[in-house]
C-alpha positions as CSV (number, residue, x, y, z in Angstrom):
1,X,23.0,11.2,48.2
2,X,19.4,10.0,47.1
3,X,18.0,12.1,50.3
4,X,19.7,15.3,49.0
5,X,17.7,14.9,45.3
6,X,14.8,14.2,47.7
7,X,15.1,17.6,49.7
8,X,15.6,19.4,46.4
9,X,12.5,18.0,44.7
10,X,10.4,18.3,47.4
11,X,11.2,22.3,48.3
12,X,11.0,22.8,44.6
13,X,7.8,21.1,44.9
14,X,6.7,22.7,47.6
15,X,6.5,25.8,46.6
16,X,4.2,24.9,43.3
17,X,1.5,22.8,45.6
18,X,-1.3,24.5,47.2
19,X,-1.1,26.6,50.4
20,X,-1.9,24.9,53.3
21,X,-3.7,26.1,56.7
22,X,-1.4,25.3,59.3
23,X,-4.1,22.1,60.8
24,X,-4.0,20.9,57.3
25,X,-1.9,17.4,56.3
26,X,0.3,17.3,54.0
27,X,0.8,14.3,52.0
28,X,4.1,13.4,50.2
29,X,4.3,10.0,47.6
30,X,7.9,8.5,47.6
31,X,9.3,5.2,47.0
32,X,12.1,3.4,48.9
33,X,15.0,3.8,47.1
34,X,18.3,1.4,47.3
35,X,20.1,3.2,49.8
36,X,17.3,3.6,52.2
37,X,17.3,-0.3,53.0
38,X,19.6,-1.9,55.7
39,X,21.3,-5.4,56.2
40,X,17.2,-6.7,56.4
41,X,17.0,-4.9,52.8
42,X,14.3,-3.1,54.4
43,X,13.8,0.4,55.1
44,X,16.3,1.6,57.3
45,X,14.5,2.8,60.6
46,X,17.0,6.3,61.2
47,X,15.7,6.7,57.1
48,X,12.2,6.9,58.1
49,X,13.4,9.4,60.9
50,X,15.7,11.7,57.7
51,X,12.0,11.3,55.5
52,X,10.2,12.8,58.4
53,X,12.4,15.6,58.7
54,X,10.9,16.1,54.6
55,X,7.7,15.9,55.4
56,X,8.1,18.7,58.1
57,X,9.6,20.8,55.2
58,X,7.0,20.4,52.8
59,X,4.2,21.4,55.5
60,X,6.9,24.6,56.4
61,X,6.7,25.9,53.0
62,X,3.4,25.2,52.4
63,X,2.0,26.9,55.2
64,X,4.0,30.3,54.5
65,X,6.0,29.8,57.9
66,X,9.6,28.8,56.0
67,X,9.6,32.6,55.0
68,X,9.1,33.6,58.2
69,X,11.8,31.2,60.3
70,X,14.1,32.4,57.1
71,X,12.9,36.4,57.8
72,X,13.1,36.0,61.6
73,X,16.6,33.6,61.4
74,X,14.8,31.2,62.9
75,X,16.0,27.5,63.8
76,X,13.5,25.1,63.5
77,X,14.2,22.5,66.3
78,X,13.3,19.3,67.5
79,X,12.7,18.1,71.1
80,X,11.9,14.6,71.3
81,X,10.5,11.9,68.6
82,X,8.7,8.9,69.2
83,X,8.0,6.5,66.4
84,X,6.2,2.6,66.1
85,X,7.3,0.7,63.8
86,X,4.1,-1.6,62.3
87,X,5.5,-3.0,59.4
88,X,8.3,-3.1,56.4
89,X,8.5,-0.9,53.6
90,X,10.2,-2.9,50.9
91,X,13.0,-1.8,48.2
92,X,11.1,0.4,45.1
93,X,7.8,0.3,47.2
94,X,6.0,3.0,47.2
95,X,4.0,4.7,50.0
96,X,3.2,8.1,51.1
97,X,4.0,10.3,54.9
98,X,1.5,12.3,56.3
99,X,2.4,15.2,58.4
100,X,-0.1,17.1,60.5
101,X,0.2,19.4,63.6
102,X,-2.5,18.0,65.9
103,X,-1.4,20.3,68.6
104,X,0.6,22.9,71.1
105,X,1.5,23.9,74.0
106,X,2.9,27.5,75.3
107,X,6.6,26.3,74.0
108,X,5.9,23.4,71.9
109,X,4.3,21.8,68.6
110,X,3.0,18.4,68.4
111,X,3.4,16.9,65.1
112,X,1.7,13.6,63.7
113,X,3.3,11.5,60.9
114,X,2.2,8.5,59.6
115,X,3.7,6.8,56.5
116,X,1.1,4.4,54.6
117,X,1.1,2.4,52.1
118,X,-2.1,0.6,50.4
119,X,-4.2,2.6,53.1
120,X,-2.5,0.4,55.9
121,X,-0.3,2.1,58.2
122,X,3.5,1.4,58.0
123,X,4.8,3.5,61.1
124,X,3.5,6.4,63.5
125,X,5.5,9.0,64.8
126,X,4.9,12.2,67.2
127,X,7.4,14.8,66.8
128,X,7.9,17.8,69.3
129,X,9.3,20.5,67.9
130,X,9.5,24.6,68.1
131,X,11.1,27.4,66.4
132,X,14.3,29.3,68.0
133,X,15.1,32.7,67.2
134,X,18.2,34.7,68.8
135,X,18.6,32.8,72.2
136,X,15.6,32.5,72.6
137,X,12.0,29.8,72.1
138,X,9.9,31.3,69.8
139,X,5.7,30.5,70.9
140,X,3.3,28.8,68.7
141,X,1.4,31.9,69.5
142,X,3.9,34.5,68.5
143,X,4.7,32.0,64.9
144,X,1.3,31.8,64.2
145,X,0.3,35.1,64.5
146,X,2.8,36.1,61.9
147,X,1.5,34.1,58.9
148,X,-1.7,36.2,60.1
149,X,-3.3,32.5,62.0
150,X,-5.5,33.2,65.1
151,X,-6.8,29.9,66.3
152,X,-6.8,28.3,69.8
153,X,-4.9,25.7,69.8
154,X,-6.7,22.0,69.3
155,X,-7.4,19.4,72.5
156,X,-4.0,17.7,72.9
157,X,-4.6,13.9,71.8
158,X,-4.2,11.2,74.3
159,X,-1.3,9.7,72.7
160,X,0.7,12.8,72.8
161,X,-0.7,13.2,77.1
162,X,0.5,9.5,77.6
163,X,3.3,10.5,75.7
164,X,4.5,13.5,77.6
165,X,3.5,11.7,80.9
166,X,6.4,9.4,80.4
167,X,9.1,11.8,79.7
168,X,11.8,12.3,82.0
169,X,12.4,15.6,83.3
């Protein structure tokens, strides 16, 4: 029920914060709350895989493109996450999740998050993800272009090379 509130303050939230370009971070501060811990009363690991679907959100609406995916009926969708767990986050402990897209391909986006706490990092993930319209992948290209972005995609990082290296096919 917590994660619910969480969505609802965070859109509402959202939409007050500054704009963001869409190779900006966004930065949430939360807290674990009582019913994100598991039998190890730490932080559950699917949570931290629910708080990064928040994170996403925030950057969304903050970089104009939730109007666009709700204009277009677009699905934003996720292909494939991989996340390292470093350390535990601890009940009422507070920390913050960056999100950041660090890349693209002609179908994809590449999405770093990385929840800190106390400037040490917590856990890492890289997200794959892309937007799809009516039976059909929407580019990076085409969603770009219509918040009015024109930008060659960045150098794809290593870790997300290594990464796609190992997928299977």
């Amino acid at each position: 029920m917590n994660l619910v509130f969480r969505l609802i303050r965070i859109v509402i939230e959202s939409f007050f914060r500054r704009r963001l370009h869409p190779l900006s971070e966004s930065v949430l501060h939360l807290r674990v709350l009582p019913n994100d811990l598991d039998l190890n009363m730490h932080m559950n690991n699917g949570r931290f895989l629910s708080i990064m679907d928040l994170g996403r959100l925030d950057l969304l609406i903050r970089t104009d493109l939730a109007g666009v995916l709700l204009k277009h009926r677009w699905q934003p969708l996720v292909g494939a996450v991989n996340i390292r767990y470093k350390q535990s986050l601890m009940p009422f402990q507070k920390y913050r999740l960056h999100t950041k897209v660090i890349g693209w391909d002609e179908k994809w986006f590449y999405i770093e998050q990385r929840f800190e706490r106390r400037n040490r990092t917590i856990a890492v993930g890289l997200v794959k993800a892309l937007f799809r319209g009516n039976r059909r992948n929407i580019t990076p290209e085409q969603t770009l272009k219509l918040i009015d972005v024109n930008i060659d995609a960045p150098d794809m990082p290593d870790q997300v090379l290594k990464w796609l290296s190992m997928e299977v096919k």
